[in-house]
C-alpha positions, 0 to 999 in steps of 0.5 A: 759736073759731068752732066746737067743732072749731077748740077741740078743735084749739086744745086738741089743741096745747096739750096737745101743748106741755104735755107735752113742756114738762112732760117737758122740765122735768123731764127738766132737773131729773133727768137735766141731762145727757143730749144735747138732740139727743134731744128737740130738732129739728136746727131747734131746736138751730140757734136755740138755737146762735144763742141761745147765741152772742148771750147767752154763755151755755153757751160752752163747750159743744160740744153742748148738753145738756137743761138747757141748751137748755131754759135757752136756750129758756126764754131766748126768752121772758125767763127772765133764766138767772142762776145763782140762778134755778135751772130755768125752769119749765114755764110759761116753757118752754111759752111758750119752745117756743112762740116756738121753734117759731114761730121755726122756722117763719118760718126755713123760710119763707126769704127773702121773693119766693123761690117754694115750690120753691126752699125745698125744693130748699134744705131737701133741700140741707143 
């Protein structure tokens, strides 16, 4: 950090992740059920159903609901999700939503040497 304005958009980030980690936590812990296409982008839940597929975990589920995918997000970055482990924290899901979000992003960029136009003709495609 440079600059104070490269630490205030550092920082502005940061809160970014902290509250939605925050209210994802506890949006886990006291209504688990609710559908997680409501905090979740169609992005995320797509990584999360890969997620979900290469761990067994949640197989029987059609449609994820909060506490799962936060489960399954937390995945991401070790959370080892047995059934005496409880709900991650928010900590492990901060940096769960971090590596979510980083996932996403190297998902969109697409395969390597296809130029911009053709990723957002692919993007309006689906």
């Amino acid at each position: 950090m440079k600059s104070a304005q490269a630490l205030e958009r550092a920082l502005a980030l940061d809160m970014i992740i902290a509250s939605r980690a925050l209210l994802l936590n506890r949006l886990g812990k006291e209504h688990p059920t609710l559908p997680a296409d409501l905090f979740y982008s169609p992005d995320e839940l797509e990584v999360l159903e890969v997620k979900k597929k290469e761990t067994g975990q949640f197989a029987e589920a059609k449609k994820l609901n909060v506490l799962q995918a936060n489960i399954l997000t937390a995945m991401l970055t070790g959370f080892p999700a047995r059934k005496c482990d409880g709900h991650p924290g928010a900590k492990i899901l901060a940096q769960g939503l971090t590596a979510l979000q980083a996932i996403v992003w190297y998902k969109e960029q697409g395969p390597p040497g296809q130029s911009q136009s053709k990723r957002h003709r692919r993007r309006g495609a689906t």
